[in-house]
MIDONU-478527 format. One record per residue (C-alpha): z negated, y negated, x; residue number from 1; residue in one letter; chain. Coordinates in pm, 1 decimal. Layout:
<nodes>
NODE/Z/Y/X/NUM/a/A
...
</nodes>
This chain:
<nodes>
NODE/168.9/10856.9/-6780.3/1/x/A
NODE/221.4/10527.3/-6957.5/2/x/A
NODE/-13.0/10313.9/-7119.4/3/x/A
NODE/-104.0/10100.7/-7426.5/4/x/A
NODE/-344.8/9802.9/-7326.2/5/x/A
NODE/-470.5/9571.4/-7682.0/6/x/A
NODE/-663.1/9242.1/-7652.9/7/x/A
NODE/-754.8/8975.4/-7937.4/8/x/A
NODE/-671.2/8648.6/-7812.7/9/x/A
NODE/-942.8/8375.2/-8006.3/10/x/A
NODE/-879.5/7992.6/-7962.2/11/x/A
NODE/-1101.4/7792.9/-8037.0/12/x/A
NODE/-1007.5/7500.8/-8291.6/13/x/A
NODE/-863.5/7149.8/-8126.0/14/x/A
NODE/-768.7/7348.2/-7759.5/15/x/A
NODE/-482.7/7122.2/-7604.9/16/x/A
NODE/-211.1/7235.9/-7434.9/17/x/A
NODE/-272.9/7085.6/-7121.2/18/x/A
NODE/-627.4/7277.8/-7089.0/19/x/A
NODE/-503.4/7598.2/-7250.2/20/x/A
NODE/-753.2/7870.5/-7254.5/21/x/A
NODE/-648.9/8161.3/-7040.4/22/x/A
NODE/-758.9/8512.3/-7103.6/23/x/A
NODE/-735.2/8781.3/-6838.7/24/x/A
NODE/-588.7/9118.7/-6947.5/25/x/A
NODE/-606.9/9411.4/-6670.1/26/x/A
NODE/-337.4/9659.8/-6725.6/27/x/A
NODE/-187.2/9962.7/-6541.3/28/x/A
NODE/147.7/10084.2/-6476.1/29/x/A
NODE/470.7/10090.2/-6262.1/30/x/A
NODE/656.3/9909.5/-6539.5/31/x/A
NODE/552.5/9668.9/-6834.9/32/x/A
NODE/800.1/9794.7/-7104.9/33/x/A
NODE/696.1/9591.0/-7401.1/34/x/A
NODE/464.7/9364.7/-7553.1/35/x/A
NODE/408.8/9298.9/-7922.1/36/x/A
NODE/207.3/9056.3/-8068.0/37/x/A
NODE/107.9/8974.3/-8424.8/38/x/A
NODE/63.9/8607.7/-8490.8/39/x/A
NODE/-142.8/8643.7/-8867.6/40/x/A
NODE/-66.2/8383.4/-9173.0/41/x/A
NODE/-220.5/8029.2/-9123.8/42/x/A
NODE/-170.8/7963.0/-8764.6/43/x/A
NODE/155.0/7724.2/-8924.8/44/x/A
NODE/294.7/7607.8/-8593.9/45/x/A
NODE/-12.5/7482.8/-8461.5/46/x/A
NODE/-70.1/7723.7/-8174.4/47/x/A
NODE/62.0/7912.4/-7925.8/48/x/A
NODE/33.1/8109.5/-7665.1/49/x/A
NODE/250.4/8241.8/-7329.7/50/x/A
NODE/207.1/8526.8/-7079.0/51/x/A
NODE/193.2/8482.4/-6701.7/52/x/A
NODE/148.4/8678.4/-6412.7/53/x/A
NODE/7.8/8464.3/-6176.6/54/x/A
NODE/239.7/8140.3/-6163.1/55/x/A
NODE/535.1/8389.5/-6318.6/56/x/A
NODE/559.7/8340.5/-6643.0/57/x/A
NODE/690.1/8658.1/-6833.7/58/x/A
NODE/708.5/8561.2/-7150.1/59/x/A
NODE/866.0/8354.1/-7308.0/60/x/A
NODE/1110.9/8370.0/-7075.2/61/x/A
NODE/1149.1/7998.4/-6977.3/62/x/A
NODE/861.6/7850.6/-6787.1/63/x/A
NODE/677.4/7578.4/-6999.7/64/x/A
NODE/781.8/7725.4/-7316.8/65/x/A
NODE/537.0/7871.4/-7594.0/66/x/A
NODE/532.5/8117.0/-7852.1/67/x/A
NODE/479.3/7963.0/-8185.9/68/x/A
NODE/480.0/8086.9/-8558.0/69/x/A
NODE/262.2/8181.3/-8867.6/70/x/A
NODE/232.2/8556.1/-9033.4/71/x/A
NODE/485.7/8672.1/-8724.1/72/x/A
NODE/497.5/9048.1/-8591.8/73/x/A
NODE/744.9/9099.7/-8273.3/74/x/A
NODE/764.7/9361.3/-8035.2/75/x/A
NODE/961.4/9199.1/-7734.6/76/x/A
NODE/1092.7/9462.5/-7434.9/77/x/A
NODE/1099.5/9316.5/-7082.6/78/x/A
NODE/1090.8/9634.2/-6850.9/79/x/A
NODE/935.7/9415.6/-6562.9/80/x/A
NODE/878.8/9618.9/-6247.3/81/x/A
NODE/484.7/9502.4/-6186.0/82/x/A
NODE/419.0/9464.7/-5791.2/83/x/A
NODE/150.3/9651.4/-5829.0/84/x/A
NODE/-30.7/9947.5/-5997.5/85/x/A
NODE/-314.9/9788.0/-6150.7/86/x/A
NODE/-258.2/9445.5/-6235.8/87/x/A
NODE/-398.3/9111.2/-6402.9/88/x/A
NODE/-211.5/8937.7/-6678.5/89/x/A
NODE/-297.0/8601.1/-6778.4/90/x/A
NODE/-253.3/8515.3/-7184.2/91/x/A
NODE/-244.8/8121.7/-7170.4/92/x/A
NODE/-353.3/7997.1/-7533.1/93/x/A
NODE/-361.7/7688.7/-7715.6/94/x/A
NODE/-495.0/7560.3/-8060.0/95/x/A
NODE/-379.4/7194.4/-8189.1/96/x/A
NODE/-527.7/7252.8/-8548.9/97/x/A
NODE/-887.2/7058.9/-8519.4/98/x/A
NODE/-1054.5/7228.0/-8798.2/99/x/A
NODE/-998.4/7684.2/-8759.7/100/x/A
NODE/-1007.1/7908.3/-8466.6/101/x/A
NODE/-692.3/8142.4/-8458.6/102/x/A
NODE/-654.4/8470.8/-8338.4/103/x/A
NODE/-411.7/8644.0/-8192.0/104/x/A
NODE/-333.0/8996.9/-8130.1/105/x/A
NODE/-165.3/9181.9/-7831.3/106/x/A
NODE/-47.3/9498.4/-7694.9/107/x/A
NODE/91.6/9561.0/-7357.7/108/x/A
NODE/318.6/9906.1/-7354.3/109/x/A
NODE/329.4/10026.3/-6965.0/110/x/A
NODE/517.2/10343.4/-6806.8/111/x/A
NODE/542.2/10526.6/-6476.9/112/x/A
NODE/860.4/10527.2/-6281.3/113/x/A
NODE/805.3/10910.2/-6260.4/114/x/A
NODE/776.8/10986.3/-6635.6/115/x/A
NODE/1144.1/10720.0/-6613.1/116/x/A
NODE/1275.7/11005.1/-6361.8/117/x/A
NODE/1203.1/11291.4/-6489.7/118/x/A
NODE/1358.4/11142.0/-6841.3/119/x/A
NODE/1688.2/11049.7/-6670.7/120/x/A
NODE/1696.3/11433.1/-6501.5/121/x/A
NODE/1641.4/11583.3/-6844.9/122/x/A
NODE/1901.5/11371.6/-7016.2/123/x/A
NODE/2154.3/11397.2/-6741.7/124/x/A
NODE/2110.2/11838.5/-6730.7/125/x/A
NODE/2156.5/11810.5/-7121.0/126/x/A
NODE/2465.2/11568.4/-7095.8/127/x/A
NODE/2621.2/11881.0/-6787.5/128/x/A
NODE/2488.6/12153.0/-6997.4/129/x/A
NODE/2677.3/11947.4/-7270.7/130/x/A
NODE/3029.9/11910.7/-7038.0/131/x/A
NODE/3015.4/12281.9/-6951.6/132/x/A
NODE/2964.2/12446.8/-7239.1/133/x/A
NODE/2635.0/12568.6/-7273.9/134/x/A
</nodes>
């Protein structure tokens, strides 16, 4: 059975890139399927965050990049295969605005390859029940 995992990101006012703050997020699963985040009105550009997995960064996808944005909901789907059941994600964080903290908000959407299986038998007996006639 799949999983929804939520965490509230808060960085402090004046964090720098270079000494991000990094925030831990333990999650559970044989596949991450999705992660949506909601980036509220006033950030304006002036943080930003990324998702790693050790030295993997998962998203976004190119290493060194961050995500940026003000009053921004995505839901982004990235069916990674996670090496292992139970795993740590790290949310790396930064703040360039010297005067508010921002927020941010995250969920992590994770499924089991078995629940995957089971799907794929059900639609494929449907799509031969379908061929056949029944």
């Amino acid at each position: 059975m799949g999983c929804d995992f939520f965490t509230v990101v808060r960085i402090p006012a004046g964090t720098p890139r270079d000494r991000a703050l990094e925030v831990d997020v333990e999650i559970e699963g044989d596949r991450l399927d999705c992660v949506a985040y909601l980036i509220p009105t006033g950030w304006h550009a002036l943080a930003g965050f990324a998702i790693n997995y050790g030295i993997e960064q998962l998203y976004p996808h190119r290493r060194g990049e961050w995500v940026t944005g003000d009053g921004l909901y995505r839901e982004v789907r990235l069916n990674w295969r996670m090496p292992e059941r139970r795993l740590r994600l790290t949310v790396k964080a930064y703040n360039e605005d010297s005067v508010y903290e921002h927020k941010l908000f995250i969920w992590f959407t994770t499924s089991d390859v078995e629940e995957d299986r089971l799907g794929w038998l059900v639609e494929t007996l449907a799509r031969i029940a379908r061929w056949i006639g029944l």
